[in-house]
N, C-alpha and C positions, 0 to 999 in steps of 0.2 A: 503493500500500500504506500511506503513512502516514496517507491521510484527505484528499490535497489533490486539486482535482479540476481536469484539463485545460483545463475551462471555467470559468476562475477569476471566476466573476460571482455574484453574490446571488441571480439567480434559479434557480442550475445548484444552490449548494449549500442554497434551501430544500426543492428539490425530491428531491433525493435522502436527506436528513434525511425529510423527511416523508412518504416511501416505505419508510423504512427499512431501506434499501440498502447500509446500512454494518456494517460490525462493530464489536465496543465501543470498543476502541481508536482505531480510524479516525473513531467519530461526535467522539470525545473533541477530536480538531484540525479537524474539518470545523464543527463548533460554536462553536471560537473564530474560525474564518475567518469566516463566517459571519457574528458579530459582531461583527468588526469589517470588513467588506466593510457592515454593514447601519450602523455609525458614521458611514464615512468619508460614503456619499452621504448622511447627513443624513435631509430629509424633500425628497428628490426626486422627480419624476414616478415614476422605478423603481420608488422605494423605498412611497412610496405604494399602486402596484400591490400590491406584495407585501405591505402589512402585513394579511390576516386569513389569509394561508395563512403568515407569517412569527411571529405570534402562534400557531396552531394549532400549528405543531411545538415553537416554544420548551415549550410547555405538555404536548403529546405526548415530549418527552424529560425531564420533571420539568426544567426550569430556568423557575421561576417567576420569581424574581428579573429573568431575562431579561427576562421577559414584561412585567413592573412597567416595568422603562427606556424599556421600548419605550413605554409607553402613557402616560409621563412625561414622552419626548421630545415624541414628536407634541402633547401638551397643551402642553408650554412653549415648542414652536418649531412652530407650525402651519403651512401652505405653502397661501396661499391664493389664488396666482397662477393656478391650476385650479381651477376651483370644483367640478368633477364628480368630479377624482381626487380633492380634500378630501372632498368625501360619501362616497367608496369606500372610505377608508381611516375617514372616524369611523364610516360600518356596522359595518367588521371589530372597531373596537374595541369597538362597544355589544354586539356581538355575543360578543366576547371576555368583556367584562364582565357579559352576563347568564350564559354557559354555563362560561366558567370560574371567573371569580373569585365571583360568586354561586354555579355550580354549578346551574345547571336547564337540563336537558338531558333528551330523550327517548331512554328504553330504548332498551336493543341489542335489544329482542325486538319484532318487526314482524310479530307473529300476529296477528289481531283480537281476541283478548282482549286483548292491550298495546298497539297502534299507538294514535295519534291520540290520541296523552299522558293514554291508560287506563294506563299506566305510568310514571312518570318515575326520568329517573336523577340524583339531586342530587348530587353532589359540589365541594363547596366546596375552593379550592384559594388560601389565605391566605398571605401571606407572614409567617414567624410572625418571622424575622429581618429585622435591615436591611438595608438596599443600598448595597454598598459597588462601585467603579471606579477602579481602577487604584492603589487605597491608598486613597484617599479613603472617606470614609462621607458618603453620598448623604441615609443617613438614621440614625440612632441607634437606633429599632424600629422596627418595621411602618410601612410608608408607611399602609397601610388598615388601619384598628383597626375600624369596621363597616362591614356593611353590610346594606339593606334592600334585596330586589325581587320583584316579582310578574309571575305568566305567566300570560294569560286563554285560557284553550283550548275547544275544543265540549265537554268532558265539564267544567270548572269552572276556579276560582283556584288555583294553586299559590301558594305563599307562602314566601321563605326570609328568613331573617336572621341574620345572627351580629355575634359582637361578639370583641376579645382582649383579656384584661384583664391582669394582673400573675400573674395563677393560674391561667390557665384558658381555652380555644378555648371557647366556646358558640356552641351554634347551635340554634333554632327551626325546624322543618317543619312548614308546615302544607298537609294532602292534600286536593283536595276526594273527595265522597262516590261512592263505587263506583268508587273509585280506587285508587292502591297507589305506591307508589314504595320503590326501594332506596338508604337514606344512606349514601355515602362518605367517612369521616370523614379529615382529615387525616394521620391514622395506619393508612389504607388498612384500617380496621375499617367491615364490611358489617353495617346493619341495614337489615331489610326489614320498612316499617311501610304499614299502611291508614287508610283518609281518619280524617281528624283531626289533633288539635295534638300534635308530638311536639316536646319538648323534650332538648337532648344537652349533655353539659358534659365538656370535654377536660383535668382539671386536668395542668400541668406539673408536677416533679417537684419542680422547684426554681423558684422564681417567675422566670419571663420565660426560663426554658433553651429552650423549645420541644419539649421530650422530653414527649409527653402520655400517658397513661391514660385509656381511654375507659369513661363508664357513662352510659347514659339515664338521666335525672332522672325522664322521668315520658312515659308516651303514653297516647291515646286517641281 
């Protein structure tokens, strides 16, 4: 009932986070188990295993922050004594880092008018504050202040990019032609724009608070 799970192991508790088998309260301790069961083994064969279904739920329960440490450790402490588990776990994170932290991802809608990235779903998912452990601050602001990527598909180029500045989350979309995509902007506001360049600007309220207001600057 509190969130702690029989099978006190990292991969018992990413699987049931990332089923979503808990209640609020219960995900609330099975999240901190969780990471710190995903600390203590380091960058282990286990732990390896798990990082793109380990990354998926941090992200799936809004703890980006999480997600950042994770993809901070593996870079500062790599485990290169497997070389196949090392490939499996840098997939999950290029992977992490095209669809979540760029945010290009294909639609929830699998009709033939949307599959086969005739639709895409962007949502970019920045960390607009820093990264602090156990008291400590990891970082002062944003570990990533931009980013650039692109996704070459049968129907054309997607393109994302943002940047955070002192005032303001921006972010650039650009659609290719007879295409569509729906932007999800860090304040969980939904535009839904066709092929071309759309430009978006997130100003903060207060410079660098992370509390934003959303308005398109400009599409087409």
């Amino acid at each position: 009932p509190d969130g702690r799970l029989v099978a006190s192991e990292l991969p018992a508790y990413v699987g049931v986070l990332n089923q979503n088998l808990l209640e609020t309260k219960e995900r609330t301790t099975a999240l901190a188990e969780m990471k710190r069961l995903s600390s203590a083994t380091g960058t282990s064969s286990t732990d390896q295993r798990l990082v793109p279904e380990l990354l998926k739920t941090l992200t799936l329960l809004g703890r980006i922050e999480a997600a950042h440490e994770c993809v901070l450790a593996l870079a500062d402490n790599p485990d290169v004594s497997d070389a196949e588990l090392t490939r499996r776990s840098q997939a999950g994170v290029v992977e992490w880092l095209l669809t979540s932290l760029a945010g290009m991802d294909q639609g929830r809608d699998l009709a033939d008018s949307a599959n086969a990235y005739r639709r895409m779903r962007i949502q970019p998912r920045p960390l607009l504050g820093g990264l602090r452990e156990d008291g400590a601050v990891l970082s002062a602001g944003p570990p990533v202040r931009s980013v650039e990527a692109q996704l070459d598909t049968v129907n054309g180029r997607y393109q994302v990019s943002w940047q955070i500045g002192d005032e303001a989350f921006e972010l650039t979309v650009v659609v290719p032609c007879n295409c569509a995509a729906d932007v999800i902007m860090p304040d969980d506001t939904v535009h839904q724009v066709v092929s071309g360049e759309h430009h978006f600007r997130m100003p903060f309220r207060h410079a660098g608070d992370g509390i934003p207001i959303l308005r398109e600057v400009s599409g087409g």
